[in-house]
C-alpha positions as CSV (number, residue, x, y, z in Angstrom):
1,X,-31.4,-43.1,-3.7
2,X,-28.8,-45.7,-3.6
3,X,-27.4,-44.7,-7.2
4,X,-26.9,-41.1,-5.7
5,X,-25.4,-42.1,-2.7
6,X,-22.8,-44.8,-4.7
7,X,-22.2,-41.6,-6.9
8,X,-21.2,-39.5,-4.0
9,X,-18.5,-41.9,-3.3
10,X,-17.4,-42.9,-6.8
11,X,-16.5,-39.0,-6.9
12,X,-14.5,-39.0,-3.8
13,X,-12.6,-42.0,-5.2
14,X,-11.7,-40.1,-8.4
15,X,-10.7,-37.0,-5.8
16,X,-8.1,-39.0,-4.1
17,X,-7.2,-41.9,-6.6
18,X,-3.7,-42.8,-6.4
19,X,-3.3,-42.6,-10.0
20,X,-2.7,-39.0,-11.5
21,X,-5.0,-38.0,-14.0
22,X,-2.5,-36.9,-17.3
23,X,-2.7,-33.4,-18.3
24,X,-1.9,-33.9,-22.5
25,X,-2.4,-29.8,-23.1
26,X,-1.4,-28.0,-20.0
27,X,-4.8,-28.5,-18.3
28,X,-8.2,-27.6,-19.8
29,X,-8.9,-23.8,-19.7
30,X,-12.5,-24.3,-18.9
31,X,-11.3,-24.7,-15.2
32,X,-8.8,-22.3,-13.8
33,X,-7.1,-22.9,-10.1
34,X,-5.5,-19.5,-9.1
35,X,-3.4,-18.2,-6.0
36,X,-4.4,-14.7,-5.3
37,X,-3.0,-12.5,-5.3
38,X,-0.6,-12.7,-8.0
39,X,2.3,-11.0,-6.5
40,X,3.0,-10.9,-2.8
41,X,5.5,-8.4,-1.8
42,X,6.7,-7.5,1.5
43,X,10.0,-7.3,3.7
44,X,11.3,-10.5,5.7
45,X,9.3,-10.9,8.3
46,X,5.9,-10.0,6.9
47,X,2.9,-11.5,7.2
48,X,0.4,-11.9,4.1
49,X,-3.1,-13.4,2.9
50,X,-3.9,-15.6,0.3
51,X,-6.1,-17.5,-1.1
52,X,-6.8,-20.4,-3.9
53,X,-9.5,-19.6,-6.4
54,X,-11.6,-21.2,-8.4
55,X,-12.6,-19.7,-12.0
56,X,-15.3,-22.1,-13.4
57,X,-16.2,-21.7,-17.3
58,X,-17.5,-24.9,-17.9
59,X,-19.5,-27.5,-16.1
60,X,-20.6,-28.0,-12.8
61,X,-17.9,-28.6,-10.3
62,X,-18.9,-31.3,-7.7
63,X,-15.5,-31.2,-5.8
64,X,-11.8,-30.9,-6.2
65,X,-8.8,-31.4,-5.2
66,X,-5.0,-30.0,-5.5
67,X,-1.9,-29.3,-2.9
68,X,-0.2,-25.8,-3.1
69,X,3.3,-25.7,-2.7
70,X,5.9,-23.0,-1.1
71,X,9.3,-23.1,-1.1
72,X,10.2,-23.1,2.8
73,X,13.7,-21.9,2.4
74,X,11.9,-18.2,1.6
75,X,8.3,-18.7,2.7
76,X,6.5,-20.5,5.8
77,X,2.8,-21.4,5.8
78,X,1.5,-20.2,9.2
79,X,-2.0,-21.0,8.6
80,X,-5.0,-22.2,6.4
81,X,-8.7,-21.9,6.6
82,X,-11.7,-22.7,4.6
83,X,-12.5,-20.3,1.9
84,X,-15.4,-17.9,2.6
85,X,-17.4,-19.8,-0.8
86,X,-16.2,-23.3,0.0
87,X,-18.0,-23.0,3.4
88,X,-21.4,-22.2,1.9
89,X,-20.9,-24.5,-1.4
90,X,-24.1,-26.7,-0.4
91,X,-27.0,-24.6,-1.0
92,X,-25.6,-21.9,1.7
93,X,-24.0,-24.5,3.9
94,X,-20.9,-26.4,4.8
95,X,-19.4,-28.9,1.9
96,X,-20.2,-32.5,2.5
97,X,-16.2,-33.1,2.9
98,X,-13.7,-30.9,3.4
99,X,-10.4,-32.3,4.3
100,X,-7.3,-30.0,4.5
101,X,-3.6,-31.2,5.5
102,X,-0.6,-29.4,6.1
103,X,2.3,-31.1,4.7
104,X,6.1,-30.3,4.7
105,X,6.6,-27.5,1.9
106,X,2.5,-27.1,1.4
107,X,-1.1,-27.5,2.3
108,X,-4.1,-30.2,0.7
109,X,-7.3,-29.7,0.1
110,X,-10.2,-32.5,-1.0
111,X,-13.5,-31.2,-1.3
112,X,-17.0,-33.5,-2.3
113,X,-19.7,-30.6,-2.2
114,X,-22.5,-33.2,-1.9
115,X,-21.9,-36.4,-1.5
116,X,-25.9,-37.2,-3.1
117,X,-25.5,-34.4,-6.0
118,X,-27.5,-31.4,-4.5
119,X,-25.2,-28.9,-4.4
120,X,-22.2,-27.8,-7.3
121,X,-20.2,-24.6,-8.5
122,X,-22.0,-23.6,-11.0
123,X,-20.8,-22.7,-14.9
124,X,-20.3,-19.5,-15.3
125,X,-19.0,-18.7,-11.6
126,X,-15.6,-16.7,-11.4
127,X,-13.4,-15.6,-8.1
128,X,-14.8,-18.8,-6.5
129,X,-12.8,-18.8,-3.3
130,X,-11.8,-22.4,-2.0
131,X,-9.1,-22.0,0.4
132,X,-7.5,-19.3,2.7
133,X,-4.0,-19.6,3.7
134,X,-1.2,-16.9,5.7
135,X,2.4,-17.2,4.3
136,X,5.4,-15.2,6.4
137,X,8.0,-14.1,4.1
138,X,11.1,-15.4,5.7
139,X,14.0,-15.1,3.2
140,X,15.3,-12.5,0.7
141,X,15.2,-14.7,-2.7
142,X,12.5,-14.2,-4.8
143,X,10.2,-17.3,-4.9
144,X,6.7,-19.1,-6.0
145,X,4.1,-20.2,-4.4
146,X,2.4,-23.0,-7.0
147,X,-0.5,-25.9,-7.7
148,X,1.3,-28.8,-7.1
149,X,0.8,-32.8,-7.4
150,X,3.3,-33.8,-5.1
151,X,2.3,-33.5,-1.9
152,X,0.7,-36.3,0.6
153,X,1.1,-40.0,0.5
154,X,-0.3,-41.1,-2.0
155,X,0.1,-37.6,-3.4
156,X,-2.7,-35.7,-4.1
157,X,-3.8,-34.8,-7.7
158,X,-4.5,-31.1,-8.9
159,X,-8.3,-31.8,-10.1
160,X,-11.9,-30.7,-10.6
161,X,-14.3,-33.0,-11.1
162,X,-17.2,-32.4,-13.3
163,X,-19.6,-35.3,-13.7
164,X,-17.5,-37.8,-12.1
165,X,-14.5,-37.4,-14.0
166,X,-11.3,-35.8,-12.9
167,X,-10.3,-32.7,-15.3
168,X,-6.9,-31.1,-15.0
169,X,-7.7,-27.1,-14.4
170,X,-4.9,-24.7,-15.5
171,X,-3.3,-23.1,-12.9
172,X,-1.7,-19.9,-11.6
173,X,1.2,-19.4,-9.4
174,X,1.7,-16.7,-7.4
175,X,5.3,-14.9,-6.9
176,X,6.9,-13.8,-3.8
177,X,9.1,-11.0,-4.2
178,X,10.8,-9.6,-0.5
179,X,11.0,-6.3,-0.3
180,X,14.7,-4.9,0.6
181,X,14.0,-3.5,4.4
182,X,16.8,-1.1,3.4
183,X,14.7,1.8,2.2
184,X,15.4,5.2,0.3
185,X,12.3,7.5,1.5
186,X,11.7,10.5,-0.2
187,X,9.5,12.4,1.9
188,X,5.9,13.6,1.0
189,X,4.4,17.3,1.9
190,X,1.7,20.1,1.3
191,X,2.4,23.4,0.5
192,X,0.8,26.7,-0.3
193,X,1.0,27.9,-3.7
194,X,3.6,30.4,-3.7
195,X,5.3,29.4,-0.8
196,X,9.0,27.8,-0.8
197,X,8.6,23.7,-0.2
198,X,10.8,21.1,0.8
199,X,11.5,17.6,0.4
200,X,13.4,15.2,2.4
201,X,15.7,11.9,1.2
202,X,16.7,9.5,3.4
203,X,18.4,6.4,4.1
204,X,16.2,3.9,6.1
205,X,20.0,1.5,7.0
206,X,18.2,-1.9,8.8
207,X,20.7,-4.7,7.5
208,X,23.6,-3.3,5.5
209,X,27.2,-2.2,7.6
210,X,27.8,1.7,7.8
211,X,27.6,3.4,4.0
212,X,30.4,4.6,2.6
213,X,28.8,6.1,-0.8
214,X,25.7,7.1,-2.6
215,X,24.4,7.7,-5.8
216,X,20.7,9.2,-6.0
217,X,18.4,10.2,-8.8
218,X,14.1,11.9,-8.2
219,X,12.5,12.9,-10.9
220,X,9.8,15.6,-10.4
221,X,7.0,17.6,-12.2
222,X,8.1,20.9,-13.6
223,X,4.9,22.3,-14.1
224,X,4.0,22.0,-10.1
225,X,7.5,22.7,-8.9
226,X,10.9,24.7,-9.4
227,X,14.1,23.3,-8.1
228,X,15.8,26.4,-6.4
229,X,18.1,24.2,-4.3
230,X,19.7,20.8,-3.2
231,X,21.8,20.6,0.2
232,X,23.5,18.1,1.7
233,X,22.0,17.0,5.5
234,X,24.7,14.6,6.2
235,X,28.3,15.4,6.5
236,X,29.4,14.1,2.7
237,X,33.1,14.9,2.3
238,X,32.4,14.9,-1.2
239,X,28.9,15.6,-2.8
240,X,28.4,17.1,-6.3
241,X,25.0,17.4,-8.1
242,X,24.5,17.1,-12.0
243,X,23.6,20.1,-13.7
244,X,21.0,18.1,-15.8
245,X,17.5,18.3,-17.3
246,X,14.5,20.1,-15.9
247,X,12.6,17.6,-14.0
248,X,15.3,15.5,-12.6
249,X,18.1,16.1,-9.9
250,X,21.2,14.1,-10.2
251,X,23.4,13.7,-7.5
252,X,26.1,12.0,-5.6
253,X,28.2,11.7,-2.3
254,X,30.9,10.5,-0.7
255,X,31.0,10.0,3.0
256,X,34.9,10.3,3.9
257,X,38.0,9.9,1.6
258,X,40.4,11.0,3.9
259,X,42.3,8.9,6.6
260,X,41.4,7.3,8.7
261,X,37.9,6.8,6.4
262,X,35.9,6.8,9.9
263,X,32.6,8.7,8.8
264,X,30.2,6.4,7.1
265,X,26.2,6.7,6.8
266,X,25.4,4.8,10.1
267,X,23.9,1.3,10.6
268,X,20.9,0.5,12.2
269,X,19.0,4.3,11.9
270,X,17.6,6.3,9.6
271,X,19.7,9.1,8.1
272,X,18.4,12.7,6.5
273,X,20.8,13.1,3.4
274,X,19.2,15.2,1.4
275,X,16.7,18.5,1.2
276,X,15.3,18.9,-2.0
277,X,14.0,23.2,-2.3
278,X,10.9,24.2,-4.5
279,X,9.2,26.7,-5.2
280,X,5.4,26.0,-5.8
281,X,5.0,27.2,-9.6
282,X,0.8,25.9,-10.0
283,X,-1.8,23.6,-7.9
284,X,-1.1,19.7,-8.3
285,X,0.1,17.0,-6.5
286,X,3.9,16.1,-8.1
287,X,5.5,12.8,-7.2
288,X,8.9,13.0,-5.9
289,X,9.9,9.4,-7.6
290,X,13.4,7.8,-7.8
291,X,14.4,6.7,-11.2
292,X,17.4,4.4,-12.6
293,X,19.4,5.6,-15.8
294,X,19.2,9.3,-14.9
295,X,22.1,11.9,-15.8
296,X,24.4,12.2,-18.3
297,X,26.9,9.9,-18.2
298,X,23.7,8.1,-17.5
299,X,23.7,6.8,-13.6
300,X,21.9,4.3,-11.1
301,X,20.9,4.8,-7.5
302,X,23.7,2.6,-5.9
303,X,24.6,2.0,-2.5
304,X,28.1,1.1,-1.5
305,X,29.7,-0.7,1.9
306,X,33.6,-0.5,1.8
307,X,34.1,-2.0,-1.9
308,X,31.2,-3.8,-2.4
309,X,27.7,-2.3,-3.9
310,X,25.0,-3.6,-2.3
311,X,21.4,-4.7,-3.4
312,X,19.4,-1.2,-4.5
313,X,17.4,-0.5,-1.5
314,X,13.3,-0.3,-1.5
315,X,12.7,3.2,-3.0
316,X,10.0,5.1,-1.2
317,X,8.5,8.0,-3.5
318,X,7.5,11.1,-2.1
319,X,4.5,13.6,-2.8
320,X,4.5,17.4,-3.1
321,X,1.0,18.7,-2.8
322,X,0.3,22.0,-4.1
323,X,-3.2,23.9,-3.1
324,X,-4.1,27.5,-3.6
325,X,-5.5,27.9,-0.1
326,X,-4.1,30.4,2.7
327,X,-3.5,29.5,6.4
328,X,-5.6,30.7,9.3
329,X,-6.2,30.1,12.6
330,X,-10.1,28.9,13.6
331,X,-12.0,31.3,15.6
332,X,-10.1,34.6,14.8
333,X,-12.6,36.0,13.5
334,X,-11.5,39.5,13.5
335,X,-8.1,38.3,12.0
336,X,-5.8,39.8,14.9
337,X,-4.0,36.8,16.1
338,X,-5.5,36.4,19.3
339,X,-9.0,34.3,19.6
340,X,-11.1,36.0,22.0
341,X,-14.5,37.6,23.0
342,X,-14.1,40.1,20.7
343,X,-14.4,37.4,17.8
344,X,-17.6,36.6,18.9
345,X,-18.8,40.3,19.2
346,X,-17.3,40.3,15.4
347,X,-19.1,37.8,14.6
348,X,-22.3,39.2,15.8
349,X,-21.7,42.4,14.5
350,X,-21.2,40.7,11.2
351,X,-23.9,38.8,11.0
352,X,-26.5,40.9,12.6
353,X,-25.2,44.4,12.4
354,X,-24.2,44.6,9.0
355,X,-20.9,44.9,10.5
356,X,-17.7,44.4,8.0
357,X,-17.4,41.1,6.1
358,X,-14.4,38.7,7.7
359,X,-11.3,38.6,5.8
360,X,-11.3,35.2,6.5
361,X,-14.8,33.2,6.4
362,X,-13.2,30.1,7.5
363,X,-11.7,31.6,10.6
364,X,-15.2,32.8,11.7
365,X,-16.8,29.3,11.1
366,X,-15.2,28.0,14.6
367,X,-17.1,24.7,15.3
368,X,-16.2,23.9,11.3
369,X,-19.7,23.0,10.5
370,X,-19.2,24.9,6.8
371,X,-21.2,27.9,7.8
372,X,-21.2,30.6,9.5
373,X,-23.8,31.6,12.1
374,X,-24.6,32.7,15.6
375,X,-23.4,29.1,17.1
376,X,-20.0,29.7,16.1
377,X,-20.3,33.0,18.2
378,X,-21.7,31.1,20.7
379,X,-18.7,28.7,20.4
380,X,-16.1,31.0,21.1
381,X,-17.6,32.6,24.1
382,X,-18.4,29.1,25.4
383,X,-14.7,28.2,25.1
384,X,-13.7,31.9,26.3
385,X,-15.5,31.9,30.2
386,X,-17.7,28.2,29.8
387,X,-14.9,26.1,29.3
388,X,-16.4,24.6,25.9
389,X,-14.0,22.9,24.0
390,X,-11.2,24.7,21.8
391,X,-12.3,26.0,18.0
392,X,-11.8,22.8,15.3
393,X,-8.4,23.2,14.0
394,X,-6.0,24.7,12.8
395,X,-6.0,25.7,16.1
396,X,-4.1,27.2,17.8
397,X,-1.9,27.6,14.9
398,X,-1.9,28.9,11.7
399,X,-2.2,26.1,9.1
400,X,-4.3,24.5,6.5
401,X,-7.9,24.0,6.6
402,X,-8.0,20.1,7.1
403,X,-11.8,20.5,5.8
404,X,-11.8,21.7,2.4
405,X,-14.8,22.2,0.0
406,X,-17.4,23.3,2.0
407,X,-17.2,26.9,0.2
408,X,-15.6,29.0,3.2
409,X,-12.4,30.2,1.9
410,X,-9.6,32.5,3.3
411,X,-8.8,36.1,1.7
412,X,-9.7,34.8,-1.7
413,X,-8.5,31.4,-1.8
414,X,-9.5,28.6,-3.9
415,X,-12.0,27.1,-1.2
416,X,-13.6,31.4,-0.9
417,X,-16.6,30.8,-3.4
């Protein structure tokens, strides 16, 4: 007993040694430390999870230790907890010792898992989560956040120990990249095959002064949509669109060139500048996607404040969803615009009279359980003279089923099986 407990201790000693055990290769892959995740991306401001994992491929682990560093000009540390497998390391409990300290520019951790030798991470264990930390992006320059032997006094070493001896693990960083809050949106939609669509491009203008000019580029799926138009939304004094390549739309404006150059793309607000036209050519979902190198001369999506271009903004890609179905409103049964008794005597008639099949199946399907029977009748008169609640939607517009699939289509629509 007294062996194991001196063994306990003599690992502990190695954890926190003042001497640094020398890495001659880069550190031994057999032990991996890793910040997850990998990439961190967000605007200033944002909050964000990580965590320090532990990929074993060796022997077994019997503790560890290593600081993680940030650089605080871009990144703060605003908190750190015990990871989720650290805390149930010892045959489903708590670690022996645990000790965790937040230092300028980082964060510490020394763990024994049993000071007697009961408990280890076993070979072969992968994703092994040791610590949990929440990082606030606070600057705009791209930065790392990195296993590191320089924090504490004396500093701590980056370790695992595996029968007593300290083994230098490789390790992972993990890169912060802020996102611009400045944002070019493309918007996203649904239409009906056949039906004219639209798409919306906007500037989202957070940090930068009033815009002066813009150069924009989407690309877009030409087997799901035509391009029948592109019009300016904001008053451009100059915009001119490339006649290009199928798939892409090219274009350009200039806020004011005339004296007293007072109309600029506003600070602080969102602005429309742009409506994108379609025409829905076959089902599919399209991406409306913003693309560099574009055009020919070849061009960029550019921003530009007085005489300075500034930093591309985040681009925000769109969707345009194409479906084959047709709009309706729940409940008319009888298709006449107006939901009313005589839906439900429709419905009866249809469904017990061998009266005339509905145009419309969904229509007649009012409490949108995906079939149609003598509740839904009962529904509408409910709703009619009981006040029951309203028929699901699209109510009490015409629009979209927002329950496809169940097999009740609309006047021979993709969903009418």
């Amino acid at each position: 007993m007294l062996r194991k407990f001196m063994t306990g201790f003599v690992v502990l000693a190695v954890i926190f040694m003042v001497t640094t055990t020398v890495d001659a290769g880069g550190g031994d892959p057999d032990y991996v430390f890793s910040m997850s995740p990998a990439l961190i991306e967000g605007a200033p401001g944002s909050s964000h999870g990580a965590a320090s994992i532990l990929d074993n491929f060796g022997g077994e682990v019997q503790g560890w230790s290593y600081g993680v560093c940030h650089d605080t000009a871009n990144v703060s540390l605003t908190d750190v907890v015990t990871g989720a497998d650290t805390d149930t390391a010892k045959n489903g409990g708590p670690v022996d010792f645990d000790n965790i300290n937040l230092e300028p520019g980082g964060v510490t951790q020394g763990v024994v898992i049993c000071f007697t030798g009961c408990a280890t991470v076993a070979p072969g264990t992968t994703g092994f989560e040791m610590l949990t930390m929440t990082y606030t992006i606070d600057g705009t320059a791209n930065s790392q956040i990195c296993f590191c032997d320089t924090l504490g006094a004396p500093p701590v070493s980056t370790v695992a120990v595996v029968g007593g001896a300290s083994i230098v693990p490789v390790t992972n960083c993990a890169d912060v990249e802020p996102e611009n809050p400045n944002q070019l949106i493309a918007s996203s939609g649904l239409a009906v095959l056949g039906d004219p669509a639209s798409t919306t491009l906007s500037l989202n203008n957070v940090t930068m002064p009033g815009v002066d000019a813009i150069q924009m580029n989407v690309t877009y799926d030409d087997t799901i949509l035509g391009l029948s138009g592109v019009s300016p939304l904001f008053a451009f004094e100059f915009f001119a669109v490339q006649s290009g390549s199928s798939g892409e739309v090219v274009m350009g404006g200039v806020a004011d060139m005339s004296p007293p150059i007072d109309n600029v793309i506003p600070a602080g607000s969102q602005t429309d500048l742009v409506e994108l036209s379609w025409s829905t050519d076959a089902e599919g979902a399209s991406a409306i996607a913003w693309v560099d190198g574009l055009g020919n001369p070849p061009q960029d999506i550019i921003v530009v404040t007085g005489q300075t271009t500034q930093q591309q903004p985040t681009l925000v890609d769109g969707t345009m969803t194409v479906v084959n179905f047709n709009s309706f409103v729940r409940g008319d049964c009888n298709n006449d615009s107006t939901v009313n008794i005589a839906d439900g005597i429709y419905g009866i008639n249809y469904l017990f009279q061998m009266g005339p099949e509905p145009t419309c199946d969904d229509a007649c399907d009012s409490n949108d359980d995906g079939g149609i029977d003598a509740s839904d009748c009962i529904y509408i008169f409910n709703y009619r003279f009981l006040d029951g609640p309203a028929p699901e939607a699209p109510f009490p517009g015409s629009d979209l089923d927002p329950t496809p699939g169940d097999g009740l289509g609309c006047d021979g629509d993709a969903d009418d099986i």
